[in-house]
N, C-alpha and C positions, 0 to 999 in steps of 0.2 A: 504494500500500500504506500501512498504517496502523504507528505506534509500536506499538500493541498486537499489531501480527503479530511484535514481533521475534524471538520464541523461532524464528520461522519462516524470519527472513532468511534468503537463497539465497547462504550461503558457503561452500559446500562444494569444495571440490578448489580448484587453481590456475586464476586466470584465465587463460580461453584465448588463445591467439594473433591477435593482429590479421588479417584473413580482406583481401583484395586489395583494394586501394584502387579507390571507385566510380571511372568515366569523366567525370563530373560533381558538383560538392557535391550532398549532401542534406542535410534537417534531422533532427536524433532530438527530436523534438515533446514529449517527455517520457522524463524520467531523475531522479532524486536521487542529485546529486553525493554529497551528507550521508551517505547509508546507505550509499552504495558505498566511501565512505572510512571510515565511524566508526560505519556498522550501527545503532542504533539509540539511542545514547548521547549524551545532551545535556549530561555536565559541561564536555565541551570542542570546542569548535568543529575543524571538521575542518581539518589545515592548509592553507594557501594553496599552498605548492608543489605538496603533493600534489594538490589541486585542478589546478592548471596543467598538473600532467602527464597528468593524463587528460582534458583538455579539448582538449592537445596532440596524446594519442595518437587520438581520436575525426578531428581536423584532419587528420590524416598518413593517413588512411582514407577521405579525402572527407567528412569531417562537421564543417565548422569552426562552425555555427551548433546549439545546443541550448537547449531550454528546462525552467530548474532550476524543481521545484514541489514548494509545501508543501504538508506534508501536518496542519501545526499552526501554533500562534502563533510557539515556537522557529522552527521550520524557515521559515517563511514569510519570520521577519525575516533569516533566513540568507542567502535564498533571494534575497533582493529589495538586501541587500547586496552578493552574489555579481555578479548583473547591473549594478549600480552600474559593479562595478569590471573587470569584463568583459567586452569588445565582442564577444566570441563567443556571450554568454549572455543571456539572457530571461527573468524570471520570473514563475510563474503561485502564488497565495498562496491557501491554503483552511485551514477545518480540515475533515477528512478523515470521510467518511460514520459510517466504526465510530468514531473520535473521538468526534463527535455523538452517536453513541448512546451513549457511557458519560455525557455530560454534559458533554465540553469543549468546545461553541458556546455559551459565556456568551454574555452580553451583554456583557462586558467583551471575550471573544476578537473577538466580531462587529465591534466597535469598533477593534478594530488590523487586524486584515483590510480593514476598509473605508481604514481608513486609509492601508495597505500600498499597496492598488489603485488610489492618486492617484498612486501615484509614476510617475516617468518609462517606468522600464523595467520595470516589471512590469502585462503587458500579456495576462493574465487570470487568473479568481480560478477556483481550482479545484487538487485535485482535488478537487468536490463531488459530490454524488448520493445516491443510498441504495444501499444493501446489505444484502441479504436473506439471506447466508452466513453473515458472520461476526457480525451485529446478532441479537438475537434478536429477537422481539417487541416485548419491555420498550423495546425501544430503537428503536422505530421511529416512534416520533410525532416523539420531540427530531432524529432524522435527517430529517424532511419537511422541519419547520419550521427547522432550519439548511439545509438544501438550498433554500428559497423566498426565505430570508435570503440565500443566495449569490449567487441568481439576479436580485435586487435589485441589489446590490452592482455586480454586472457592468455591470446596465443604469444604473447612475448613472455610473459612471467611463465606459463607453462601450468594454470592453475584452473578449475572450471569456469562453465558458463552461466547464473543462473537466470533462467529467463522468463520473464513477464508478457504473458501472453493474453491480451484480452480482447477477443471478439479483433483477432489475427491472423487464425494459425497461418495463411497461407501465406500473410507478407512476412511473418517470422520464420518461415520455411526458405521462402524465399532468398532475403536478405544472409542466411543460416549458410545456405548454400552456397550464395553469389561469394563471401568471403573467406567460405573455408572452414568448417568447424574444428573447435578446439577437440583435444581428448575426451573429455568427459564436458557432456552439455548436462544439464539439469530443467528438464520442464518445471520449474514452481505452478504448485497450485495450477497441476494439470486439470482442464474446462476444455476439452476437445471430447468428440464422441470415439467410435470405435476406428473408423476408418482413419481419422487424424494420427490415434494412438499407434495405427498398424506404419502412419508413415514416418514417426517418431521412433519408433521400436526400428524400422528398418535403418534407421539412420544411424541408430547406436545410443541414443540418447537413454536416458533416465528421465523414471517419469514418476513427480512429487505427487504425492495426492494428502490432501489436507481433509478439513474436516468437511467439507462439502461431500466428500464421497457417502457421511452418513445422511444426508438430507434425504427427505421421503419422493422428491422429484428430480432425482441425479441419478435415473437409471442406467442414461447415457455413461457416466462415468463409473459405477459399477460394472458395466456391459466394456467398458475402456479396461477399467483394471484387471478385469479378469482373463484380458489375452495378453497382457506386458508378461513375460518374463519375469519369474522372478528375479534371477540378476540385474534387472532394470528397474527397480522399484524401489521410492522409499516413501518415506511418512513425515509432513508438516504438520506445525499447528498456524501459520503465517501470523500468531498471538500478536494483537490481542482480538484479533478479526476472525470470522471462519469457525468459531465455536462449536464442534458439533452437536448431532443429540447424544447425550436429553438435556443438553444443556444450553442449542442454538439460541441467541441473543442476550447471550450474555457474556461477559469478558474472558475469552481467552486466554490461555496460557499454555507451558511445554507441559503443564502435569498432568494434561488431559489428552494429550497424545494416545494414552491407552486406548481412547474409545476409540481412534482413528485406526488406530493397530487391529484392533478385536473386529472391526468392521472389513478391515482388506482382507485380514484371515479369514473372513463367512465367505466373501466374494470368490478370494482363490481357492478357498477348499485347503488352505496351506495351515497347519494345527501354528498356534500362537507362538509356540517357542522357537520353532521353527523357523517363523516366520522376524520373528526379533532377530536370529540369528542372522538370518539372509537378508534384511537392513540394513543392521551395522556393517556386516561385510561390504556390501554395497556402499555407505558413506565413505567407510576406509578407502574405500579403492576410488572414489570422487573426491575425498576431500584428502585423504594423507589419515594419517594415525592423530589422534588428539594427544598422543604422552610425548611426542617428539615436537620440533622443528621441521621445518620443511627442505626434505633431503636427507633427513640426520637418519 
């Protein structure tokens, strides 16, 4: 999600209760810590304990690995600090598709981004992509060409893709192609149906699925999830957005990743632990190990 959806952040009612710790870790592949603590507001960094405790409570669930992603230059440096100091955490550094269309992938942003994406632990640039929802027209050329500029980016540092796809798939296919895909891409908050998924899957890509996949009208993407591979799968919460049931509209977080888990394992037929296993496998091999440095 973007700073300019803040009027829209998902704070409504009390966070819900931690739902039954998985059998095995998994990862929440994508979350902002930033907006789950401090919503959209960059005078003051969100605090460090409160930080801990929900990176604690997400642990105490079976989620002790997450990867923190920017969605601007702020948050990106936020992002890539967090991981510094955090061996639970991982970051991925962009500026964010609607960003891009009002005008914030200067060249001066592109410049700290790129810069960002040398570092140790932050271990890919995204979320990028385009978006055809919330951009309008006006704003879709500056979002290609920051989205081809990310896709650069990724492939110089050697790190993934992830990528923001909203009411796209074919100009982000498109663009995906024209430039060369990195190693490892990552669909965030896969919203394509089954025939999209087959052309993602052929591509190599990975395909995030968030909490959307337990909505009662996303058969589509249940009918998606059930033919990816499991080597090509993982699991978001995109927190504090995306909530799923029984708890949709209400605020988000990595500790409810369970439900998102428990719902992919009904889909694929793949038993829970299993299916934890074959996650994390999958982040490791997208994002790098979380006990190391990148390379070490």
């Amino acid at each position: 999600m973007s700073r300019s959806a803040a009027s829209r952040a998902n704070r409504r009612g009390e966070p819900p209760p931690s739902p039954e710790p998985l059998p095995a870790p998994a990862v929440d592949s994508h979350t902002h810590l930033d907006i789950v603590l401090n919503g959209f507001r960059t005078d003051e960094p969100a605090d460090d304990d409160a930080v801990d405790a929900e990176i604690a409570a997400a642990a105490a669930v079976g989620v002790p690995r997450l990867v923190q992603v920017g969605v601007d230059v702020p948050s990106s440096r936020w992002s890539a600090e967090l991981a510094a100091r955090h061996p639970g955490v991982l970051a991925a550094v962009a500026v964010h598709p609607n960003e891009a269309g009002e005008g914030a992938a200067d060249d001066d942003a592109l410049a700290e981004i790129d810069r960002l994406a040398a570092l140790p632990r932050v271990r890919a640039v995204g979320e990028t992509g385009l978006d055809r929802f919330r951009t309008g027209p006006e704003g879709w050329a500056a979002q290609e060409a920051s989205f081809r500029a990310h896709v650069r980016i990724a492939k110089e540092h050697g790190v993934a893709l992830v990528v923001h796809d909203r009411d796209a798939h074919e100009e982000v296919l498109r663009v995906v192609d024209d430039e060369g895909a990195p190693e490892h891409v990552v669909m965030h908050c896969f919203s394509g149906d089954a025939a999209f998924a087959t052309a993602c899957v052929e591509r190599g890509f990975v395909l995030s699925f968030a909490g959307t996949l337990t909505f009662g009208n996303a058969g589509y993407l249940r009918e998606a999830a059930a033919l990816t591979p499991l080597d090509q799968l993982l699991v978001e919460t995109d927190s504090p957005f995306l909530t799923p049931v029984p708890h949709r509209g209400r605020p988000n977080a990595s500790r409810l990743v369970p439900h998102t888990v428990r719902a992919l394992a009904e889909v694929t037929g793949v038993e829970v632990a299993q299916l934890c296993d074959a996650l994390t496998r999958n982040a490791e091999r997208v994002f790098g190990t979380w006990e190391t440095g990148r390379g070490d």
